[in-house]
C-alpha positions as CSV (number, residue, x, y, z in Angstrom):
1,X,0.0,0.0,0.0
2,X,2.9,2.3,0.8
3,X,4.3,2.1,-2.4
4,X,0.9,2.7,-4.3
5,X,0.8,6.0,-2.6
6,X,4.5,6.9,-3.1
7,X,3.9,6.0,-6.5
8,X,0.6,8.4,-6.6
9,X,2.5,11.1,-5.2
10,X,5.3,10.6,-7.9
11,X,2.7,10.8,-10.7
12,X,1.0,13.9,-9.0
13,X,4.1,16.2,-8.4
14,X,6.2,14.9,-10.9
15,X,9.9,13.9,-10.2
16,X,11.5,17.6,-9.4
17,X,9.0,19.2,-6.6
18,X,11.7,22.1,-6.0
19,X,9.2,24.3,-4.2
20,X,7.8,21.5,-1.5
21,X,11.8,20.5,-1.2
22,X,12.8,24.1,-0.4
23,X,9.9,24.9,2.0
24,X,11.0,21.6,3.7
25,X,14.4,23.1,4.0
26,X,14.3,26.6,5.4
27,X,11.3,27.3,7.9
28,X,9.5,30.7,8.0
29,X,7.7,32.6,5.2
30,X,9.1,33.2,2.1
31,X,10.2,36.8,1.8
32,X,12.1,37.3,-1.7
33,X,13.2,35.3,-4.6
34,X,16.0,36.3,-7.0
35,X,15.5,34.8,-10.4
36,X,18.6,33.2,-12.3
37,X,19.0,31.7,-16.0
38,X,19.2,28.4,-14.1
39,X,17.4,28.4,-10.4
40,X,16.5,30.6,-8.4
41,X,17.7,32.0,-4.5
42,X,15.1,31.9,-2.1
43,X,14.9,33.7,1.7
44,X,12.8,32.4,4.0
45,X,12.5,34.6,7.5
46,X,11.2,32.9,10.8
47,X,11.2,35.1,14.3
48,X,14.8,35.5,14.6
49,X,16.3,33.6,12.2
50,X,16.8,34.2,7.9
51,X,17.8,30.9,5.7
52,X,18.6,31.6,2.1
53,X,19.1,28.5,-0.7
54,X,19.0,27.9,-4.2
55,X,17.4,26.3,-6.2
56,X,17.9,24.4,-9.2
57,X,15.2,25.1,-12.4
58,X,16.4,21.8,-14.2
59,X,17.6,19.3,-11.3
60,X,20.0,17.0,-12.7
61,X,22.6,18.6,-14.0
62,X,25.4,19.3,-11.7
63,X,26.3,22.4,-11.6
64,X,28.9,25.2,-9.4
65,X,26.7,27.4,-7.2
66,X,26.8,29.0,-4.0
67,X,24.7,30.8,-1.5
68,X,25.9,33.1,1.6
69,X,23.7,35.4,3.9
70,X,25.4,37.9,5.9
71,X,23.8,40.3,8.5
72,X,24.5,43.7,9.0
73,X,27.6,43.9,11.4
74,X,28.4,40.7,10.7
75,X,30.3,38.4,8.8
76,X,29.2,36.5,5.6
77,X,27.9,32.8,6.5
78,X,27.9,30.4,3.4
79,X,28.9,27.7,1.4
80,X,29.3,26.4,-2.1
81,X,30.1,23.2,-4.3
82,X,28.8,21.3,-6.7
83,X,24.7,20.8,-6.5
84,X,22.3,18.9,-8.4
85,X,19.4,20.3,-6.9
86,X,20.0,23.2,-4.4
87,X,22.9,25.1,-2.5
88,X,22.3,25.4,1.4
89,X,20.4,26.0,3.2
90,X,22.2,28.9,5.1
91,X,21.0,29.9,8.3
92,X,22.0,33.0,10.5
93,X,20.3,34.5,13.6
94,X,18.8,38.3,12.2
95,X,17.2,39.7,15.5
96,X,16.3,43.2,14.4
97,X,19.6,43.4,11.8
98,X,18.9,43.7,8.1
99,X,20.6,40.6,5.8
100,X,22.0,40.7,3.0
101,X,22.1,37.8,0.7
102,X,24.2,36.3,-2.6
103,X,23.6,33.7,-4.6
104,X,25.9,32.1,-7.7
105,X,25.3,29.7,-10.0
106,X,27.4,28.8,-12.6
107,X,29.4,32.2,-12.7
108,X,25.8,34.1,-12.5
109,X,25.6,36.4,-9.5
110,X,22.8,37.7,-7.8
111,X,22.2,40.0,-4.8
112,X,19.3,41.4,-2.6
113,X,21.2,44.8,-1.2
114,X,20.0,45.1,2.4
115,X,16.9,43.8,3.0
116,X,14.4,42.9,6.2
117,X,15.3,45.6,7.6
């Protein structure tokens, strides 16, 4: 029976269900998405905390990317590799201090500027 329903669930969301995987991954509400040839970089903020991932728009492929959030007065938190699917999640504590966030995937940069301020 288990694997009629996995099998459902398979047929219903298709193989790739980026958006359910990254809401999985960083808790909170989403707050801003940055829009790449090839993904996209996603902030989620809960209470005190921002996490910040990308994305892949055509899973599979390997491909360099990175993701870093840094909060104002603070130093840049990240990490970066080789991802199929997504880079991160990154997490850093944001209690009334605006963040800052960077994405790259495959030499594409993108940034938000100060934001959640």
């Amino acid at each position: 029976m288990a694997v009629l329903i996995a099998a459902l669930a398979l047929v219903l969301t298709g193989p790739g269900a980026p958006a359910a995987e990254a809401a999985s991954v960083c808790s909170g509400r989403p707050r801003e998405t940055l829009a790449f040839a090839s993904g996209e970089l996603r902030i989620y903020q809960a209470r005190h905390y921002v996490c910040a991932l990308i994305v892949a728009g055509d899973p599979g492929a390997r491909r360099a990317a990175s993701v870093s959030l840094q909060p104002r007065g603070g130093h840049p938190v990240g990490g970066g590799g080789n991802f199929a699917h997504r880079a991160g999640p990154v997490t850093v504590h944001a209690l009334h201090r605006c963040v800052r966030a960077t994405g790259v995937i495959s030499g594409e940069q993108r940034s938000t500027g100060w934001i959640l301020c």
